[in-house]
Every structure is written in structure tokens, then in C-alpha cells.
N, C-alpha and C positions, 0 to 999 in steps of 0.2 A: 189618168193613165200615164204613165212612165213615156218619157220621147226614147226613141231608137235612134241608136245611133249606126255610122257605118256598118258594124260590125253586127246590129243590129241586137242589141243589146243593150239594156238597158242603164241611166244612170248610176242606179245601184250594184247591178253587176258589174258593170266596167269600175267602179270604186274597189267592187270583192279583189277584182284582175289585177288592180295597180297594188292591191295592200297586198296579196299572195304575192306577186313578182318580187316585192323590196323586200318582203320574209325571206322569199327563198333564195333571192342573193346577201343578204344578212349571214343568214345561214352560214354559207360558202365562204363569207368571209370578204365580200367583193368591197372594193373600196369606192369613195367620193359618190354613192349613187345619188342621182336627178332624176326629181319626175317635175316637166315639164307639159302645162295643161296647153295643146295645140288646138283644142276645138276652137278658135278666134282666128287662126294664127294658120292653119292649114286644115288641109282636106285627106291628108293622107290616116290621120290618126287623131282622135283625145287626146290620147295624154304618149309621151315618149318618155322612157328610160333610158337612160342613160349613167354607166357603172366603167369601172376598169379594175383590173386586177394586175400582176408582175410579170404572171408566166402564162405560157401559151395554156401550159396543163391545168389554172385554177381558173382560165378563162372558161375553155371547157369545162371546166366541174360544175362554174356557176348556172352556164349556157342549161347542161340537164338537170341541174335542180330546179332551175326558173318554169323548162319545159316539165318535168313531173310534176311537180307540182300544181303547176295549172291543169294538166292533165286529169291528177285527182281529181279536181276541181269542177272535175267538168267543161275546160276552155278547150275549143278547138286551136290548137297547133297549126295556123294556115301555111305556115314557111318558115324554112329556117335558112340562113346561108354565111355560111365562111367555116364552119364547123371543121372543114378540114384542116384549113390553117391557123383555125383557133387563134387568129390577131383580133380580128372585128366579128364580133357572131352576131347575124341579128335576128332576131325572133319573132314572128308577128302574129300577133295574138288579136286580130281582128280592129279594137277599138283604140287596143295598146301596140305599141312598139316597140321592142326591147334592144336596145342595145350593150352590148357585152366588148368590151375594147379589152387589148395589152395597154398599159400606161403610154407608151410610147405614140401608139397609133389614134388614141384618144386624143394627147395635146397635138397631132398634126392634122386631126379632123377637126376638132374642136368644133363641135357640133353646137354647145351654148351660143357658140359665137352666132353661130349661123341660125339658129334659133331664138335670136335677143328678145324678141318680141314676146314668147311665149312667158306663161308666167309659172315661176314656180309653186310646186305641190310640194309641203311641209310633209316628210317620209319620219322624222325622227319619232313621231310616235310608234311607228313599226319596228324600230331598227333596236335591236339588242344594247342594253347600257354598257 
């Protein structure tokens, strides 16, 4: 039987969650995305995303396609916040974590940083040539 996770969810599903998320900011065009495996590393989430885009306005583009599309998908949307001022939107999709930055607010959080420990997840097989 499959372990559950947080989110209660299974490995394979929380897999489907992180490959839809990097499609559907691929999609959009989002730049430099990370997926970051935290199940070692924290309790907040599996795996974190973490993306930036230029403008407030392809922050939000990314922010609803990432949310539609897991939608589709069948993911519960537990929370979303920053969506109004579209600098930081972050998305929680139970097992995942999405984070959606302006370039700007991305290098002054610098989330990697703060996350060293976690290990990276190889996204380029998702991501458009």
C-alpha cells in the first residue's frame, strides 16, 4: 500500500501534483523553476516550488494556471495568498507548495538559501525545449 502523506496523498499522486504544477508554469512561461524534495527537510510540505516571473501581471497568469490546472486534476486548492499584489503568490496544494515570486522578491527571499538542505527534483523533463 502506498505511504500518505500530509496531504494525505499518495507518492504517486503528489508526483502527478509536482509534474502538473512545472507544466502549468512552463506553460506561462515562468522562469528559473525549483522543485525542492522537503520530506527530510520539513514538515510543512514534500516537495516546494519555487518559480519567478518579471511582472506582477505573469505572476498572476502563472499563479491560475498552476491553480486550474491542478484543479482539473482533481487537487484540492487548500490556500492561496498574495494574489492581490501578485509579488509572492503562494499556493498550497496540500503535499506541494507553490511558490510564484516577481524576480525581484524571489532574490530578496531567497528561499534556496533558506532551504539548502532540501534536495533538488530534476523538473527538466517536464519543461518545454
Amino acid at each position: 500500500m502506498a505511504k500518505c502523506h500530509l496531504g494525505g496523498n499518495s507518492v504517486t499522486e503528489i508526483k502527478e501534483i509536482l509534474e502538473t504544477t512545472v507544466k502549468a508554469a512552463d506553460s506561462k512561461r515562468a522562469e528559473n523553476i525549483v522543485a525542492l524534495d522537503m520530506e527530510n527537510v520539513s514538515l510543512l510540505a514534500d516537495y516546494f516550488v519555487i518559480m519567478n516571473a518579471d511582472s506582477n501581471r505573469q505572476v498572476d497568469a502563472i499563479a491560475d494556471e498552476i491553480i486550474d490546472q491542478n484543479e482539473k486534476a482533481g487537487v484540492t486548492i487548500r490556500h492561496t495568498e498574495g494574489q492581490r499584489a501578485a509579488e509572492w503568490i503562494l499556493i498550497d496544494l496540500g503535499d506541494v507548495i507553490v511558490n510564484v515570486f516577481q524576480t525581484d522578491q524571489r532574490k530578496y527571499y531567497n528561499l534556496e538559501k533558506l532551504w539548502s538542505e532540501a534536495t533538488s527534483v530534476d523538473v527538466k523533463p517536464w519543461l518545454e525545449a
